[in-house]
Every structure is written in C-alpha cells, then in structure tokens.
N, C-alpha and C positions, 0 to 999 in steps of 0.2 A: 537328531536335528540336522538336516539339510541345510550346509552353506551356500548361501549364493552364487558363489565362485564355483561352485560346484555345479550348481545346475546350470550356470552357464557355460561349460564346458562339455555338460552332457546337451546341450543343447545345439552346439557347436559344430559337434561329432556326428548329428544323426541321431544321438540317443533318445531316453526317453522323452516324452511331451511333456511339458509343465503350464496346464494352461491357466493354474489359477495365479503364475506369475506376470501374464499378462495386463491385470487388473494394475499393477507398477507403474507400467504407462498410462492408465486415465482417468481424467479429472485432476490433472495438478497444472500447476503453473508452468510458464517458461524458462522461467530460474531451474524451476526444481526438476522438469524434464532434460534440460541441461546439465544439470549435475548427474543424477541418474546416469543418463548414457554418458556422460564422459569415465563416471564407475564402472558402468558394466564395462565396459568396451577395451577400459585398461589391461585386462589380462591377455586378448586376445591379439591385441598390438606391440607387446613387450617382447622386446629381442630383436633377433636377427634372421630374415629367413633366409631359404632357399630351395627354389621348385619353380618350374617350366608353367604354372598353370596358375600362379597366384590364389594361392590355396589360403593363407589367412586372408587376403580378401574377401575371397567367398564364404570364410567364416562370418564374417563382419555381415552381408546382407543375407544369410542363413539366420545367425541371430535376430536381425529385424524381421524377419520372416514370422519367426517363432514368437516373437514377442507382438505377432501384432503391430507391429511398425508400420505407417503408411509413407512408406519412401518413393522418390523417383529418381533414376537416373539422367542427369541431365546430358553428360558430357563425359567425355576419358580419351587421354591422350598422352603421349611420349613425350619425352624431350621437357627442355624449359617453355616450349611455347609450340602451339598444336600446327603454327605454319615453320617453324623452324627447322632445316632438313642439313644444314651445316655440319653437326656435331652428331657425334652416335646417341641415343636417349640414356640420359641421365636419371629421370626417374618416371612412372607415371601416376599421372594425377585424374581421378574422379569426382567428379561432381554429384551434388545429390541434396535433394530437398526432402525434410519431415513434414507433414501437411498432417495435425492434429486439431485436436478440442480442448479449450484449457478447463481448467477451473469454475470459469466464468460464464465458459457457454459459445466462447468467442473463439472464430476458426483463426490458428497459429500457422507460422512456418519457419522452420530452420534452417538455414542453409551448411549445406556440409561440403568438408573437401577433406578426401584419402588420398595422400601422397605416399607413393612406395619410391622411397629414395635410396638411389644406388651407394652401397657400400662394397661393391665387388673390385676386380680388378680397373685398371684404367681401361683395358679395350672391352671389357663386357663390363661395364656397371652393376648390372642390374642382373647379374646372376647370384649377388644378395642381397639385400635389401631390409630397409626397415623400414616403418610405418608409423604415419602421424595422421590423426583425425582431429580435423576443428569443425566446433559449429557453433554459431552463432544465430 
C-alpha cells in the first residue's frame, strides 16, 4: 500500500508521476480543499532549512504542478514590507492564488501566502529559515 506522505515526496523530488492522485483536488468543496492542502503541504514545510536557492519552495509549486493545481503567482518580496530598504530582509514572502471548481460547479479562489522566515544569524537572517503557508 502507498502512503500518501510518500507519494508526495516522490512527487516532490522529481520522482515518479502519480496522476490518478490528482483526481484529490476535484470536485470538492472549499473547506475540504483547504484542509487537503494544509495535509499535504505539512511535511514539505516542517523544519528548518538551508540553501542559496530556496529549494523547499520550489518544492511547494512542483507539488501543485503535479497535482494539477491551478495557481498563480502574484507577488514575492524581502523584508517586512516590499518598499522597506532600512533593515537587511528578514524573511521573504510570496503571494499566490488557487483558482478551482468546487463541488458545486461554482468557480473558487484561495488566496495563499509563503513566508520563509529568518532563523539564521542577526547579520544574515535568512541563511536559515523556515516556512509558513496560510490560505484562506
């Protein structure tokens, strides 16, 4: 039996396709796509990283890739605030919309925000970091 957590981590990686996983995302509710991705998404966000390239992020839209996800990028930026040049960046934050079909028939959207917030030293923050996803 194939665990979940499994195939999303081969999914993660580049590994194999899973596309009858797909079918996860459609036809349900907003509630229940919401819960969903806040499951799947939990293993891929837990800890601490570090890398020059932000590599679990791009886990994170590799996954909605593979799952059929219809996301968009809105926005991503340093710092507390995308005009603030005062402070060295603290953490960065992306923007991003789910644009789906519910249940019902009736076109949905989510709005998301990935924060990779710094846990590194005081003069480099963000040479570790960890990650938080909300969506509502």
């Amino acid at each position: 039996m194939i665990k979940l957590t499994d195939i999303i981590k081969e999914a993660n990686i580049g590994g194999r396709e899973f596309p009858t996983l797909k079918h996860r995302y459609e036809n349900i509710s907003k509630a229940a796509m919401l819960w969903r991705l806040r499951k799947d998404l939990a293993p891929i966000t837990k800890g601490f990283f570090s890398d020059d390239a932000w590599e679990n992020i791009r886990k994170i839209w590799d996954f909605f890739d593979k799952m059929g996800i219809n996301y968009t990028l809105k926005d991503a930026y340093y710092g507390n605030h995308k005009h603030d040049t005062t402070m060295p960046p603290e953490r960065k934050r992306w923007f991003f919309t789910i644009d789906f079909i519910d249940d019902k028939g009736k076109a949905r959207i989510i709005n998301g925000q990935i924060i990779a917030a710094g846990a590194g030293s005081v003069k480099q923050p963000l040479d570790r970091y960890d990650i938080v996803v909300t969506l509502d």
